[in-house]
C-alpha positions in Angstrom: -6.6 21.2 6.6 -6.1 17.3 5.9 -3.8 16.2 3.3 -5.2 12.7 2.9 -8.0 11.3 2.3 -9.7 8.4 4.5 -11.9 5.6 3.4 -13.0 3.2 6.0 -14.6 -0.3 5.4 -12.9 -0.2 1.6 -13.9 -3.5 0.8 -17.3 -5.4 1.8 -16.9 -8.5 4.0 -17.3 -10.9 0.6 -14.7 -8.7 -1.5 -12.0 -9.6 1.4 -12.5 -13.1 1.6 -11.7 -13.2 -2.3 -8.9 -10.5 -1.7 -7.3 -12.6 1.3 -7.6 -15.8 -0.9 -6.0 -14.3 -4.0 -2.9 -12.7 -1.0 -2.5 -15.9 0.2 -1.9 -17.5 -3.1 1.0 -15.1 -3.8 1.9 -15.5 -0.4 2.5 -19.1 -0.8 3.1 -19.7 -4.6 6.3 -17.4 -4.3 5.2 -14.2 -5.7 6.1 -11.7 -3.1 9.8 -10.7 -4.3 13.0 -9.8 -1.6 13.2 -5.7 -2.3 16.2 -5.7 -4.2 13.9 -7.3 -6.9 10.3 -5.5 -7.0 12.5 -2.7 -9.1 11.8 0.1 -6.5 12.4 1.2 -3.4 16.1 1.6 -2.8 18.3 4.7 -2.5 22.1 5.4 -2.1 23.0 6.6 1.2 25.6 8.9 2.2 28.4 6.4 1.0 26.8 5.6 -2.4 25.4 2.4 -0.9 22.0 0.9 -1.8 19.2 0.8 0.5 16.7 -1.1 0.4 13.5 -1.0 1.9 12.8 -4.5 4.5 9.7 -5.8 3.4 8.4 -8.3 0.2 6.1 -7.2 -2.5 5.1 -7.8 -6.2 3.7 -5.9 -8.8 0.4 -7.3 -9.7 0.5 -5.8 -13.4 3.7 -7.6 -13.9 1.9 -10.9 -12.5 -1.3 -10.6 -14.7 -1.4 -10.2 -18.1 -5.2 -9.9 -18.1 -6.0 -7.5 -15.1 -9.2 -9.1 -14.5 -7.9 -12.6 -13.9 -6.9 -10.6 -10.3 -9.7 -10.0 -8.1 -7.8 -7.3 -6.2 -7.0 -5.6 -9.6 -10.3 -5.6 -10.3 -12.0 -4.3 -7.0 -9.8 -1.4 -6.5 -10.9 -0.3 -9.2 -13.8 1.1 -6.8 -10.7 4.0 -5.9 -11.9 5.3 -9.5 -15.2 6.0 -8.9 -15.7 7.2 -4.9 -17.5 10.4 -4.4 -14.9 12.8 -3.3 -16.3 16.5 -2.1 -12.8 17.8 -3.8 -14.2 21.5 -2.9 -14.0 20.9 0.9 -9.9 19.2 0.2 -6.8 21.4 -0.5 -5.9 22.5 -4.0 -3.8 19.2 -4.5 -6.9 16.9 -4.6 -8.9 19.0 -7.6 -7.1 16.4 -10.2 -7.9 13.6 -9.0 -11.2 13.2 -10.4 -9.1 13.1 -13.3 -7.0 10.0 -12.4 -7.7 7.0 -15.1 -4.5 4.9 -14.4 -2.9 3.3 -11.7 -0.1 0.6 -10.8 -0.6 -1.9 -8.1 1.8 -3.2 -5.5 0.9 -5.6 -3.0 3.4 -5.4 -0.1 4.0 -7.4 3.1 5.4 -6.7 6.1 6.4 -9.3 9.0 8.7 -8.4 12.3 11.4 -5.5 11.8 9.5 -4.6 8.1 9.4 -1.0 7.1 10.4 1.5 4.5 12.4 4.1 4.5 11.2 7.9 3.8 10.3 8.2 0.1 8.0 9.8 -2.5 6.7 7.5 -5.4 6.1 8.9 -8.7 2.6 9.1 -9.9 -0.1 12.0 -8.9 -2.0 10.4 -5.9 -1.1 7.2 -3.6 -3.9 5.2 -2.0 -2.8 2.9 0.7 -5.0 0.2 1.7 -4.3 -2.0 4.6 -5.4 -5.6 5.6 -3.9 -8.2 7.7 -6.0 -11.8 9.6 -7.8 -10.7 12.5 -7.2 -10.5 14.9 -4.2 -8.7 14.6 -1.0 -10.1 15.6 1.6 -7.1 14.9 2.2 -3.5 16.5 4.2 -0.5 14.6 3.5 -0.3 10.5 2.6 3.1 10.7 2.3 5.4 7.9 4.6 8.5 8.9 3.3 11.4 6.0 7.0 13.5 7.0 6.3 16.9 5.0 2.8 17.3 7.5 4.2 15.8 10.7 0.8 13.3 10.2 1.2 9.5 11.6 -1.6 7.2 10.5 -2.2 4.0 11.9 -2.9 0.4 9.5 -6.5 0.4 10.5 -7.8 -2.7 8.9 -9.9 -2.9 5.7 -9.1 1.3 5.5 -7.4 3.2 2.7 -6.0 6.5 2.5 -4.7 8.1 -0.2 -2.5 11.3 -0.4 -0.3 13.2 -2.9 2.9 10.8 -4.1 5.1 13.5 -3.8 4.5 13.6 -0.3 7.7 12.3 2.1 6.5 8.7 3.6 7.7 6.0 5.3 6.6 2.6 7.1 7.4 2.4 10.8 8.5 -1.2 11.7 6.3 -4.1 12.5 6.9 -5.9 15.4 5.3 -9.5 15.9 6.4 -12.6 18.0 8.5 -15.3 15.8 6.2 -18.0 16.4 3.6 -15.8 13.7 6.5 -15.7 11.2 6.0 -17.0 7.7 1.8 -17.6 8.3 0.5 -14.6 6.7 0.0 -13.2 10.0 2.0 -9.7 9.3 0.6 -6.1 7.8 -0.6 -6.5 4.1 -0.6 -3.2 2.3 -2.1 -2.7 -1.5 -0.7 0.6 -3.1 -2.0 2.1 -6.0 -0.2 4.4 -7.6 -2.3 6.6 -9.5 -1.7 9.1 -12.5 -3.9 10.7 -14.7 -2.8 10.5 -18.2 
């Protein structure tokens, strides 16, 4: 029995190119924030030391003050309304037809990114994944830890599972002389709760 949901070709081919121009304008205005500054994503370690997770990000909501100046807050609002057989998915899924909420982080990930194993708080976490083609990285895997499930950043696909699943981000390897183009793995969470 699966314990995510997959949704290939998320986006239409006319949806991206808005999407990549709206990630490369917080790409190269300055947007994407160091980790120790996106307000998430750290934990003490056995010494009572913070860790961070190694890759930038920014919360679109705290970008926008109107979310449909954002194209990408706007289009994934599509997550809200897919068909979803819930009678065929595990128990966990039922409420998600329920879900009217979310909180959007954009994330980037360029050689040695990744995140540590985590759960985020909301009900359900969609991932979806984009990067230029052709692709010019290897590792970013999704690791799902409490199934044993490893998922691959397939481009333009999302998947979404239950937050309080254990995750983590395997790291992305690409050559130097990509660095700092836009070249790396592009991931846009949602963080979903029904209220």
């Amino acid at each position: 029995m699966d314990f995510f949901i997959t949704l290939d070709n998320t986006y239409t081919d006319n949806e991206l190119q808005s999407i990549f121009a709206e990630l490369n304008f917080l790409q190269f205005s300055g947007s994407f924030l160091a980790p120790s500054e996106t307000g998430s994503a750290h934990i003490k370690d056995t010494d009572g030391n913070l860790k961070y997770k190694n890759n930038k990000g920014v919360f679109l909501d705290s970008v926008y003050s109107n979310r449909d100046t954002s194209v990408i807050l706007k289009l994934n609002r599509k997550l809200f309304d897919i068909h979803i057989d819930v009678a065929n998915l595990p128990p966990i899924f039922k409420l998600y037809r329920a879900v009217n909420h979310d909180t959007t982080l954009v994330s980037y990930y360029e050689d040695g990114g990744s995140y540590f194993s985590h759960m985020d708080s909301a009900h359900y976490t969609a991932v979806t994944y984009l990067y230029k083609t052709p692709k010019k990285f290897t590792g970013g895997n999704l690791i799902l830890h409490d199934h044993n499930i490893t998922l691959e950043p397939v481009f333009n696909r999302t998947y979404i599972f239950p937050s309080y699943v254990n995750h983590e981000v395997t790291p992305v390897e690409m050559s130097k002389e990509n660095a700092d183009l836009g070249f790396g793995r592009y991931c846009i969470s949602s963080f979903m709760i029904a209220t």
